[in-house]
N, C-alpha and C positions, 0 to 999 in steps of 0.2 A: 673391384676397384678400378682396375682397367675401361670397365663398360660404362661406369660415372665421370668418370674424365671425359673418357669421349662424348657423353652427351652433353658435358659442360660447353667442352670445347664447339660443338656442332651447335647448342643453344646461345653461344657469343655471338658465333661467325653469323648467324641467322641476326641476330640481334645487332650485329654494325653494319649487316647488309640493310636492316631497316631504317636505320638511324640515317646512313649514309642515301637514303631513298626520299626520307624526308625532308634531310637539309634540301637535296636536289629539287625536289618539289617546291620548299618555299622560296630558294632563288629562283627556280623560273616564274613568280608567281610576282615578287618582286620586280624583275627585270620587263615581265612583261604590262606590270603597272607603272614602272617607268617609263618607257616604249609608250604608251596609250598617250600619258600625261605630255610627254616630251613631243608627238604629233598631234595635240590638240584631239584626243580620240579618246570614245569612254569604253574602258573597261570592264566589262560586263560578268555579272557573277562572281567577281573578284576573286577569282580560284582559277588553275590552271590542269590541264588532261592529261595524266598521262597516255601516252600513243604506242611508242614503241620502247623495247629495252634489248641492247646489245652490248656486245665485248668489242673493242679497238685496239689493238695493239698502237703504241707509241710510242715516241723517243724517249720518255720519262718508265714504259711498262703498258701493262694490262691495265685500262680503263675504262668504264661505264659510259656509254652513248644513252642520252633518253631524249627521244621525241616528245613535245608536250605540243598542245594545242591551247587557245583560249581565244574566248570572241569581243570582238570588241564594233562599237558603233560610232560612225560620223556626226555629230547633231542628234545622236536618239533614232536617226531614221538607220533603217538596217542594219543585218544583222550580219558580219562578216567575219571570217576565222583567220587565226593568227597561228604559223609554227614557229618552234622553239626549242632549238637541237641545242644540247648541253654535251658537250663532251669532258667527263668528269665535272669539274665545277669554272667551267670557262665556255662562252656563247661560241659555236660553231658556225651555226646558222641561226639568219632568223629572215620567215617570209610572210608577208602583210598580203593578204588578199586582198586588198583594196579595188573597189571598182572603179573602171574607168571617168573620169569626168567628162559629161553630155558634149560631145563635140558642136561647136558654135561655127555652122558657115552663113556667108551671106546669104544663098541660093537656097539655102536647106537642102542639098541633095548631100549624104552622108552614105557613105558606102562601110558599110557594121567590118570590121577586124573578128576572125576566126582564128583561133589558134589552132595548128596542125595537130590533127587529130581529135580534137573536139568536134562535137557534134553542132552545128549551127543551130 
């Protein structure tokens, strides 16, 4: 009797940890098709990655950190990635990889921006 409980109770908790994975997923998937729409940017594959999955402690408790990824495009031309850190069901972060726009001088001499630690 004992051993059926406990796999009840162990087949729930497994069961709201998936439920509660999926909500997560379809709001970052939402958010991040708002996002696209809202910067004039298309949303590509219309699905979002999950990346990573972690614990945070917070002033509410223990709550679900997930990274999500998704790519989105300027005009159809390239292909660029988007994250999307969800900390329980509220946006944390969010970072657009967008590329720079072609610098316009009169001269055309342009000296390229490296960021530290990248590779040129």
């Amino acid at each position: 009797m004992a051993k059926a409980l406990l796999l009840i109770v162990v087949f729930a908790l497994l069961a709201g940890l998936w439920a509660d994975g999926a909500r997560a997923r379809e709001l970052a998937t939402q958010l991040g098709e708002t996002l696209c729409r809202r910067r004039s940017l298309q949303f590509l594959d219309g699905t979002v990655v999950l990346r990573r999955v972690g614990l945070r402690w917070t002033r509410t408790g223990l709550r679900f950190r997930r990274m999500f990824s998704f790519d989105y495009s300027r005009e159809g031309s390239g292909r660029h990635t988007a994250w999307l850190i969800l900390l329980g069901s509220e946006i944390e972060q969010v970072v657009l990889d967008e590329p720079a726009p072609a610098p316009h001088t009169e001269d055309g001499k342009v000296l390229p921006f490296h960021r530290p630690g990248k590779n040129p």
